[in-house]
C-alpha positions in Angstrom: 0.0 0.0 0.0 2.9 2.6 0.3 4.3 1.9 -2.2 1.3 2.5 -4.3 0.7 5.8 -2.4 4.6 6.3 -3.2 4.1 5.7 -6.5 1.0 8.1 -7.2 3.0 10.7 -5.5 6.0 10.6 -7.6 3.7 10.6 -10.6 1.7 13.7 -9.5 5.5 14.9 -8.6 6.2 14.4 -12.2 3.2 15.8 -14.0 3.6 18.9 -12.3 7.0 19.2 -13.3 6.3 19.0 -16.6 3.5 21.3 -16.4 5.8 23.6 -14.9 8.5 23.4 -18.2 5.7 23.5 -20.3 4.4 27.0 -19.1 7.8 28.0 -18.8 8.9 27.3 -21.9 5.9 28.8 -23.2 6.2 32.5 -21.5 10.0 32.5 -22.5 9.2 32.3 -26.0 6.4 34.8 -26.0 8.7 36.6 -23.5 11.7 36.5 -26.7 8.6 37.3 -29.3 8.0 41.0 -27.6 11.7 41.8 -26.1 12.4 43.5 -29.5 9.3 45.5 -29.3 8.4 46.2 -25.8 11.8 46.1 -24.1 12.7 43.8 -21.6 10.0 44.8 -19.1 7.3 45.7 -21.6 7.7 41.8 -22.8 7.6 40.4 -19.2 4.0 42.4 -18.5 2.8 41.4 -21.7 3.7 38.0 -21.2 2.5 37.9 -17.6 -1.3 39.6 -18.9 -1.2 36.7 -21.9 -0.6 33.5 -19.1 -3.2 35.2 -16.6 -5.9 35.9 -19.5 -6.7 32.1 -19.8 -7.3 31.2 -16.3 -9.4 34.3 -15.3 -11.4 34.8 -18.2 -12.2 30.9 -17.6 -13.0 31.6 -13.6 -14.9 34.5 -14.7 -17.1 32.1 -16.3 -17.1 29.5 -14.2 -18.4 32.2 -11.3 -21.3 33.3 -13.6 -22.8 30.0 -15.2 -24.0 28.4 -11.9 -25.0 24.5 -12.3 -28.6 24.0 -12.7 -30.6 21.1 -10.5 -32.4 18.8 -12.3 -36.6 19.1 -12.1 -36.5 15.4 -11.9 -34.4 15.0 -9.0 -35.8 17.8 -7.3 -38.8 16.4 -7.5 -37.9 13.1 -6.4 -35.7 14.8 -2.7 -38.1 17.8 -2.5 -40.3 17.9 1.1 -43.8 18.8 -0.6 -44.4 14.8 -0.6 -43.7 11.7 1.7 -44.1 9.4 -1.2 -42.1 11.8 -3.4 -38.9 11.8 -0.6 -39.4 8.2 -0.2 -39.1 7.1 -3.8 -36.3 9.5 -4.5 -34.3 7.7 -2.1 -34.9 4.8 -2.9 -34.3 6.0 -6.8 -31.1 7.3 -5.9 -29.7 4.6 -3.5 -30.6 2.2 -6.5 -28.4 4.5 -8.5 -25.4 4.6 -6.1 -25.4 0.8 -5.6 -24.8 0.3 -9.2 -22.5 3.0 -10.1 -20.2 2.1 -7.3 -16.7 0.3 -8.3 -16.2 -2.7 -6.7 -13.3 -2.9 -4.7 -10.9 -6.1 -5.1 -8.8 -7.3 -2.8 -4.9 -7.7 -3.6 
């Protein structure tokens, strides 16, 4: 078992590491694309506002579209009806046992 839990570390370890070349590599070369016409520091804040566009244009909308419940399953947990509750419950406990993985034992 910790070995496994080793293991899934050192590969989260090394995703994020190449993650981390990637995006550097990236804002280097756009960095090297605008030194000639922004200057040095002109290239580094045009760089910086091109990697940060992405991400908060992306939470932006995230933060505005809010998920939407369905009618049926609010219908089937709402508190107006016993028989309602009662068989969404049951509906989604039926649901859960057969989505859930099995577990097997090493």
């Amino acid at each position: 078992m910790i070995a496994k839990v080793a293991a899934a570390f050192l590969g989260l370890l090394f995703l994020a590491s190449l993650i981390f070349i990637g995006v550097f590599c990236a804002a280097y070369a756009i960095d090297q694309a605008f030194v000639n016409v922004a200057g040095v520091a002109g290239a580094a804040a045009i760089t910086a506002i091109l990697l940060l566009a992405g991400p908060v244009i992306a939470l932006l909308i995230f933060a505005v579209r809010r998920p939407r419940e369905s009618p049926f399953i609010s219908l089937l947990t709402s508190g107006s009806s016993p028989l309602a509750a009662l068989l969404g419950a049951g509906a989604l406990g039926l649901a859960e046992v057969f989505l859930k993985k099995r577990r097997r034992r090493d």
